[in-house]
N, C-alpha and C positions, 0 to 999 in steps of 0.2 A: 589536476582538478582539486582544488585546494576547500573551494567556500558552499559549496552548493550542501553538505551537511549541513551549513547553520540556516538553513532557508525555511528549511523542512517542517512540516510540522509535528510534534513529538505527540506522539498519542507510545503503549508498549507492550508471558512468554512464555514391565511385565515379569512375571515369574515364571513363563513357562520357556521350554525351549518351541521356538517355531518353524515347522516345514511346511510349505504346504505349495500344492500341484497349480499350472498355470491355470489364470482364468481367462473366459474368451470376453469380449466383446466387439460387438459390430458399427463399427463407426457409421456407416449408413446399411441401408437394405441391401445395395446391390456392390458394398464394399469390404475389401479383403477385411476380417474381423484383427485387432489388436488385443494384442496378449501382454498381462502385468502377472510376471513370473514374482513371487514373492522367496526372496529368500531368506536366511537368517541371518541377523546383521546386529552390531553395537552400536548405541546411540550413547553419545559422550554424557555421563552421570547417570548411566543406568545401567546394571551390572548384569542383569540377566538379557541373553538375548531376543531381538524384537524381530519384526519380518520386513525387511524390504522392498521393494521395487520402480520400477517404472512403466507408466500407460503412455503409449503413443496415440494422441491425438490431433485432429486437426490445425494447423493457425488460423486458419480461417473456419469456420464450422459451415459456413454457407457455401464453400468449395472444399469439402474434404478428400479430393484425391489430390490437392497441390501439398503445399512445403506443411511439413509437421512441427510436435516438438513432444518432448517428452515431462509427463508431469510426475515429478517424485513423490512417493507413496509410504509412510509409516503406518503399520499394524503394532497394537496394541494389543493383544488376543486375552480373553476376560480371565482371572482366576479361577471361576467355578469351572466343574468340568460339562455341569449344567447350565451354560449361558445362554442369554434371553437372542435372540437372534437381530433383533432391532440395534445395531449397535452406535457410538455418539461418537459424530464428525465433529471435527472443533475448526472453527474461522478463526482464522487471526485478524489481528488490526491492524493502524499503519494510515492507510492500505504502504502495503510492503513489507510486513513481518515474513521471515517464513517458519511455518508451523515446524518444520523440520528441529528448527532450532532452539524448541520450548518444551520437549518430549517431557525431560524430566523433570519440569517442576510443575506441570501440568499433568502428569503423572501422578505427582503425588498431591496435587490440590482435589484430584476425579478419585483422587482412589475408593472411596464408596460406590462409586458409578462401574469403577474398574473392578469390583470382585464377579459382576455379571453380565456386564457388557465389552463388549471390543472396543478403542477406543482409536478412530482413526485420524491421521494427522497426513494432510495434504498441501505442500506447498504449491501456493496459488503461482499461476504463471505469470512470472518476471520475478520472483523471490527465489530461494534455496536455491535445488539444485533444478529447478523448473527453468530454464532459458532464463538465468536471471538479469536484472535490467539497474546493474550497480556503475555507480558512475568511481572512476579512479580517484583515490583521493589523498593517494600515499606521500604526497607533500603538504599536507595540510599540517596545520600547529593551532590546534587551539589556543592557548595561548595569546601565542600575536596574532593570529588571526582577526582583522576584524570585516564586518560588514560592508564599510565602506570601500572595502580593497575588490570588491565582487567586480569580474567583467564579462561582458555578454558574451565572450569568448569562452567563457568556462560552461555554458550549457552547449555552444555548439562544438565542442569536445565531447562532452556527455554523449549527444546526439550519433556522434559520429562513431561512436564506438558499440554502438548497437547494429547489429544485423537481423532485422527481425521488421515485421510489420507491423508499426506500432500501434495504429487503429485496430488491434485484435486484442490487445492486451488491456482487456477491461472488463469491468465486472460481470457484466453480460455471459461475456466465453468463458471466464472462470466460472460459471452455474453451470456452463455442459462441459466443462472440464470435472467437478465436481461428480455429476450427476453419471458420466462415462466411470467413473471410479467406481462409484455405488452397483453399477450394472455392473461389471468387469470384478468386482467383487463377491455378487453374488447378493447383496440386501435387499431384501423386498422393501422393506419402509431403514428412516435413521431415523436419529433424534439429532437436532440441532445445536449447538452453542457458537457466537457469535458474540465476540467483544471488539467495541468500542467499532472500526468500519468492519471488522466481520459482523457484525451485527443488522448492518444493512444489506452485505452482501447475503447475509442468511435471509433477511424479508425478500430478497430477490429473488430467492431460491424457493421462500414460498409460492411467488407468484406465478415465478415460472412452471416448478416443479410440484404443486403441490399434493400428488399422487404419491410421492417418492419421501414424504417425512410423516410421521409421526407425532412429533414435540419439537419445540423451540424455544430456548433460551438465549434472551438477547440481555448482553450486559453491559452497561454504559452504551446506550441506543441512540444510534445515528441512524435516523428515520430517511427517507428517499428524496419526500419532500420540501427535506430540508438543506440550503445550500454551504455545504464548507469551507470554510474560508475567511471570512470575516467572524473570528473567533473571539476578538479581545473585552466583546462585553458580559462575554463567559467569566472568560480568567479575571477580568474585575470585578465579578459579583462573590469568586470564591475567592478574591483577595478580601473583598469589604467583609465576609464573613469571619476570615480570619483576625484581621484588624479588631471586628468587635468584642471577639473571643476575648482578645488577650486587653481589651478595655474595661470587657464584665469583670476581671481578677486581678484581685487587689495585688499580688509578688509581680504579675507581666507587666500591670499597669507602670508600677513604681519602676522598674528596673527599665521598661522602654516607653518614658511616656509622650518622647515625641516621635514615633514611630513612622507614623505616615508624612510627618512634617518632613522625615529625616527622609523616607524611600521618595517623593517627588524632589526634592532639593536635590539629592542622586544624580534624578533623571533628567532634570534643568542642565545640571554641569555637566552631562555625559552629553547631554546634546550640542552645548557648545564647545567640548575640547575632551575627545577620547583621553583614558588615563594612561600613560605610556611611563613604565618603571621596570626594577628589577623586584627577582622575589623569589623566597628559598621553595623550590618545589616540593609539595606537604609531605611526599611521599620518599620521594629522595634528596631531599636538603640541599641539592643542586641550583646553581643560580638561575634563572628563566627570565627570558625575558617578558611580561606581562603587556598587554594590551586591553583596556575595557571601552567601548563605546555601550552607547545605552541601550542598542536591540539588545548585544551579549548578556550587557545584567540582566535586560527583562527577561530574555528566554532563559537564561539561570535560575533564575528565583521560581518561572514560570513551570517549569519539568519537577520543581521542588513541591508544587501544588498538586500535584495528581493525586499521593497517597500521605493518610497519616503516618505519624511517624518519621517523615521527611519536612512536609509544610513546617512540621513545630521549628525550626531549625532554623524561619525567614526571619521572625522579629532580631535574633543574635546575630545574622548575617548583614543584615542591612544597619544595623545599629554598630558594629565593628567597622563597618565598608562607610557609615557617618563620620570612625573618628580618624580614618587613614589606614586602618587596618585590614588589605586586603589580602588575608592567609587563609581563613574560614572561607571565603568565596572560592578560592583556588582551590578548595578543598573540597566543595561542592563539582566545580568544574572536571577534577582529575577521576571523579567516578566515571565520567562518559567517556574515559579512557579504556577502560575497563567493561564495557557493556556487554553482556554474555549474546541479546539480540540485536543485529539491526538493522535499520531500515533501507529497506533497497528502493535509493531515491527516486529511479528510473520510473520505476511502475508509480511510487506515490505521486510522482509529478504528472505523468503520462492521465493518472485516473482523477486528481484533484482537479489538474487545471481544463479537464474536456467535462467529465462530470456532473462539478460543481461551482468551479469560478465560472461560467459564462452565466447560470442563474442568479447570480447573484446582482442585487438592482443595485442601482447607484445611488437610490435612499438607503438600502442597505452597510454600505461600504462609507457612505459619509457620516449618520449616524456609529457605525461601528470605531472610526477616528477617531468620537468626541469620549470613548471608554477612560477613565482615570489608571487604568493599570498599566496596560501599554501604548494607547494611541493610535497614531497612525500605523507605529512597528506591528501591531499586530497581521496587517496583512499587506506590508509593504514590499516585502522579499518575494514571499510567491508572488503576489502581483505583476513583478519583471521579469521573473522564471517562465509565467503562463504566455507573456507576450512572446515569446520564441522558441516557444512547445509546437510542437506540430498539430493538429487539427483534428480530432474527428466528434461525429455527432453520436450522442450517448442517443435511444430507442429512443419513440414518442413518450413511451407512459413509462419511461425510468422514474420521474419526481411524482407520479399519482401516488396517491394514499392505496397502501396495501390491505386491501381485502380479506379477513381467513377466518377462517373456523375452526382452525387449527390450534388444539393447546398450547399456550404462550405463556414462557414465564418471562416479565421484563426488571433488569434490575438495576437501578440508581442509585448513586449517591448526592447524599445531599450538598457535601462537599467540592465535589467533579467542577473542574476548574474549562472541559473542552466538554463536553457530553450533558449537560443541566439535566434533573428530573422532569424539566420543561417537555425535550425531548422524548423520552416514556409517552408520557402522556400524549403527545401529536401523536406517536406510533400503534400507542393502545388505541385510538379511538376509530378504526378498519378494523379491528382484532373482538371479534364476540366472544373468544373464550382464552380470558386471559386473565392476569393478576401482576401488579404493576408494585415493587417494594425497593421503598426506597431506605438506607440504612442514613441517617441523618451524622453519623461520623466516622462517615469513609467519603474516600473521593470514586478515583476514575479502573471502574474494572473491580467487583464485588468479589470476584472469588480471589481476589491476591491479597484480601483487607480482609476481610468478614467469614460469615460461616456456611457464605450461601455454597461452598460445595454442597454441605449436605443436604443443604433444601433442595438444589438442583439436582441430588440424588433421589431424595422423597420425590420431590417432582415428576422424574421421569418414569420412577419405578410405578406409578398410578394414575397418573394425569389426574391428581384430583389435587387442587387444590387448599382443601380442607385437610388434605394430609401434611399438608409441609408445615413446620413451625419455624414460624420466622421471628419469634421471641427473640433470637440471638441476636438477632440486629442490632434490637433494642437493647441490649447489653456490649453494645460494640464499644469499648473505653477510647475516650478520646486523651490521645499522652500530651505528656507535660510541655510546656515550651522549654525550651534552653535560657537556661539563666546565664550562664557563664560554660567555663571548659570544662566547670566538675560538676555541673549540678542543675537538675532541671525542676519542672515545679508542676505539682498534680490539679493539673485543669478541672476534673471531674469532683464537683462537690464543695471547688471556695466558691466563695460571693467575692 
């Protein structure tokens, strides 16, 4: 299974010792109860140890005496020895991350949240060590790989190596997977966080559950009603944004001033004749063979747009890949060699192409083609993935606008190349008691850029919105572009 990684769509991750006695929960009224023994366990980059487990619950939840699975269970247990009892579940994105595999750096972006609260981390089922739903991919080469080499044979491989029933493995069941956790651990209310599609599965979770939270913080907000998939008039409006950047300043202008001239000319020749060469690999000076057709540049440049500090890095990449020099690109490429999370394609195909591609109109997807950034690549890959995905039907009132009264913090970037402040705003407007802040120089996912941990700490500790200051945002520095190999250029403050 070599190509079904590059289809995907890229969205992205304690101090005490812990024991503690099993807890019950009752899968139904009149069924044997399931027990999540927690024990103490190390989680890789974090030195003191955490609590482990696993809840056995349903696959199916409307027949829970058939085939089960077990959902894996990270505790975080608070530093005070007086902790607030409400404690804050985290959703991953994707769909397909698993939370397991984000402990420590999401550790330390909560840790204000963490000297009071527990901080629980739940691999959603088909990620981690939840029945995960990873397609093999141990021949693949980035590199030479390219798009055009994809064959329908490679998803029903995928397919074929799942044992599981795949109509269960959707977002729906992941809220009473959740929600059995919550019970089985003993929370009377949580608090929420939710990035990027954890963020929708947490609006889910309001609607379903909303007895069972407290607070809610959605970050880069993927609203219900809104269909995924046809992305690329996103990523072009956070490319147009950057483009302007570097046209407002006099050092980016001069040094790339035909910038956009140079990334469509790119995309012309990569459409008629992929780039097939050798080239020294950045990391170990070994020959490689390289291959680029033009989805590969877009989706490269594209994963480079999510957060600052990486974007600054596209004017020098596309302006070196104008004059033959494609070493900085490989250079971008050989990080996703290295990726510490990822995305377990199974589940992200299984929940995009049943979820979201089937709402999606066909004024939709032909408007979304005429995008300047990437075109039709935007959603041409999933497009053939969904056609030989298996089938099922997400609830009636999956896409209705979510209802709550429930304190909501929502957070955007102005930058977010998949997730627009657009979105906020659709999902603020069911939400009476909420406060929608967007940081106008960060992209996708506020707490890996910005200082919204602490807001979302103020936040929860009072549900008053009056209490958070969100000043910081406003001081969020946007970094220099890359001028060359040694030297970059302070965007904030030229003309």
């Amino acid at each position: 299974m070599k190509l079904i990684n590059k289809l995907i769509l890229r969205s992205v991750l304690s101090t005490l010792l812990l024991t503690a006695s099993p807890f019950i929960f009752a899968k139904s009224i009149n069924e044997t109860p399931s027990i999540l023994d927690l024990k103490s366990c190390f989680v890789e980059g974090v030195r003191s140890q955490l609590a482990c487990g696993k809840l056995t619950v349903p696959e199916n939840w409307a027949s829970p005496s058939d085939k089960t699975l077990d959902v894996n269970v990270i505790v975080v247990k608070a530093i005070a020895s007086s902790s607030k009892p409400d404690p804050l579940f985290l959703l991953m994105g994707g769909p397909g991350q698993a939370a397991s595999e984000l402990v420590s750096g999401l550790i330390r972006i909560f840790s204000d949240v963490h000297q009071t609260r527990d901080l629980v981390f739940i691999d959603q089922r088909g990620t981690g060590l939840s029945s995960p739903l990873i397609c093999d991919e141990e021949d693949g080469n980035i590199y030479q790989d390219l798009t055009s080499d994809f064959d329908s044979s490679d998803i029903q491989k995928c397919l074929n190596s799942f044992n599981v029933d795949l109509s269960q493995y959707n977002t729906n069941s992941a809220i009473l997977d959740f929600e059995a956790v919550r019970v089985a651990l003993g929370y009377e209310k949580i608090n929420l966080y939710g990035i990027s599609y954890g963020s929708r599965a947490s609006m889910i979770y309001m609607r379903d559950k909303p007895q069972a939270i407290r607070s809610v913080v959605l970050d880069g907000v993927v609203p219900p009603q809104v269909a995924v998939g046809p992305l690329g008039g996103h990523a072009a409006r956070a490319f147009d944004i950057l483009i302007d950047q570097c046209e407002k300043h006099v050092d980016c202008k001069g040094q790339y001033s035909t910038l956009l001239s140079d990334y469509q000319k790119i995309r012309i020749q990569l459409e008629i004749a992929p780039i097939r060469t050798m080239i020294d690999h950045p990391v170990s000076d070994n020959k490689i063979a390289l291959n680029i057709d033009s989805q590969k540049f877009i989706g490269t440049l594209h994963s480079q747009l999510y957060s600052v500090g990486r974007r600054e890095l596209i004017p020098f990449i596309i302006s070196e890949f104008a004059k033959g020099n494609y070493k900085p690109f490989v250079g971008l490429m050989s990080q996703n060699e290295d990726t510490t999370s990822k995305i377990y394609v199974g589940l992200n195909f299984n929940i995009v192409c049943n979820e979201d591609v089937p709402r999606a109109t066909q004024e939709q997807l032909a408007n979304d083609r005429t995008n300047s950034f990437s075109g039709r690549h935007s959603f041409e890959g999933l497009k053939d993935v969904c056609k030989q995905w298996p089938k099922f039907e997400a609830p009636n009132n999956f896409a209705n606008e979510i209802k709550s009264n429930i304190p909501t913090m929502l957070l955007s970037g102005e930058l977010d190349p998949v997730t627009p402040p657009a979105w906020g705003d659709i999902a603020a407007k069911g939400l009476s008691n909420h406060a929608h802040y967007i940081a106008q120089n960060a992209g996708h996912g506020l707490v890996t850029q910005t200082c919204a941990g602490s807001m979302i700490s103020d936040f929860i500790d009072s549900l008053n919105f009056d209490d958070v200051d969100s000043s910081c945002l406003d001081k969020q520095p946007l970094p220099g572009f890359l001028l060359n190999n040694n030297s970059n250029l302070n965007v904030k403050g030229q003309k």
